[in-house]
Legacy VTK file of the C-alpha trace (Angstrom):
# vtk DataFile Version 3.0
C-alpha trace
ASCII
DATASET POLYDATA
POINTS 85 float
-15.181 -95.917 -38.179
-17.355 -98.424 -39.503
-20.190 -99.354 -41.621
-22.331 -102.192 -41.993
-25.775 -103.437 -44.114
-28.233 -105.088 -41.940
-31.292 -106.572 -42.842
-35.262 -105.554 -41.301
-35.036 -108.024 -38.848
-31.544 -106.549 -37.495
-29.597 -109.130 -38.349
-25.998 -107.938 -40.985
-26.380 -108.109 -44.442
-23.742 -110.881 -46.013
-25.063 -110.600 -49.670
-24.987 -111.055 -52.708
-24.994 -107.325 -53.723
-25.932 -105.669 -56.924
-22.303 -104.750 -57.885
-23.843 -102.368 -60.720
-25.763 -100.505 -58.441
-23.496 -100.100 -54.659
-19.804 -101.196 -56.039
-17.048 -99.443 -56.684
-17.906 -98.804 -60.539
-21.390 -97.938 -60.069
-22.748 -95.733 -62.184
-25.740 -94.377 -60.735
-23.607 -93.084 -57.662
-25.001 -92.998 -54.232
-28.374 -92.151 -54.742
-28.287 -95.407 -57.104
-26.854 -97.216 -54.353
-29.381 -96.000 -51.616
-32.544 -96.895 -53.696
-31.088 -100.598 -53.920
-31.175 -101.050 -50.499
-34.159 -99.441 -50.210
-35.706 -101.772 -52.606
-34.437 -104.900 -50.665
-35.593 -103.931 -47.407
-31.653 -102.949 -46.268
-30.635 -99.963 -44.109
-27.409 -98.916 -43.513
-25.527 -98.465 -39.946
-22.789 -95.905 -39.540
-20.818 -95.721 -36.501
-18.202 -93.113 -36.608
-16.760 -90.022 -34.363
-18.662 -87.074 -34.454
-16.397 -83.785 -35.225
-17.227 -81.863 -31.937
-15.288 -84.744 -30.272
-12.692 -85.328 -32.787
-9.886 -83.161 -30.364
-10.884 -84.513 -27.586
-10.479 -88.140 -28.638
-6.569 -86.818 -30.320
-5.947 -85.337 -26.692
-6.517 -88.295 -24.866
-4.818 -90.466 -26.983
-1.625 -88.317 -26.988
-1.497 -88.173 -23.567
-1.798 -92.055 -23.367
0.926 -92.213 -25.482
3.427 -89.386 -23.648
2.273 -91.635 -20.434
3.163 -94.760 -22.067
6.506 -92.998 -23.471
7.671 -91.651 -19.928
6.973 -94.586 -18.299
8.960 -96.835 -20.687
11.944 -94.111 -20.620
12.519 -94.247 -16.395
12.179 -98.204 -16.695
14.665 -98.282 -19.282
16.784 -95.980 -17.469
16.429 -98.089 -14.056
17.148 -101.319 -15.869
20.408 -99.999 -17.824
21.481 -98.519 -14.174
20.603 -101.024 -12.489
23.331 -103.553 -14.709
25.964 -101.319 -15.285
26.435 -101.599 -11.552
LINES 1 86
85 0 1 2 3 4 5 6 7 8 9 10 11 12 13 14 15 16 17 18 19 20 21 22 23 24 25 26 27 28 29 30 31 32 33 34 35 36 37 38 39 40 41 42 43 44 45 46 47 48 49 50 51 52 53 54 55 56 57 58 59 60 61 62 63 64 65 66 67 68 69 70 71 72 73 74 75 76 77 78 79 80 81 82 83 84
């Protein structure tokens, strides 16, 4: 979901970054890019979904939407009704 650089104190990383080492056209990889950070004192923070809840987060959010989707249906229904009379 997301990924950020942050520095030892805690605070995010804004740069400048070794573009040879932890770009897009690095050619030492990710290992290359790992050892850069760890050479300037920067860790890495990953926040993503875990797989074991990956369902359950699609579940809910289809059922938001079908709730969303039914209630927008009967209003539009109610308002058309409600002019053609």
């Amino acid at each position: 979901m997301s990924s950020t650089t942050i520095t030892s104190t805690g605070a995010e990383f804004t740069g400048p970054a070794d573009m040879t080492q932890c770009g897009p056209r690095a050619s030492g990889g990710r290992e290359a890019c790992q050892r850069w950070l760890g050479e300037q004192n920067l860790s890495l923070k990953v926040s993503y979904v875990p797989g074991s809840k990956f369902w359950g987060l699609q579940w809910r959010e289809f059922g938001v939407l079908i709730a969303l989707t039914v209630a927008l249906s009967l209003f539009s229904l109610w308002w058309v009704r409600r002019r053609l009379v």
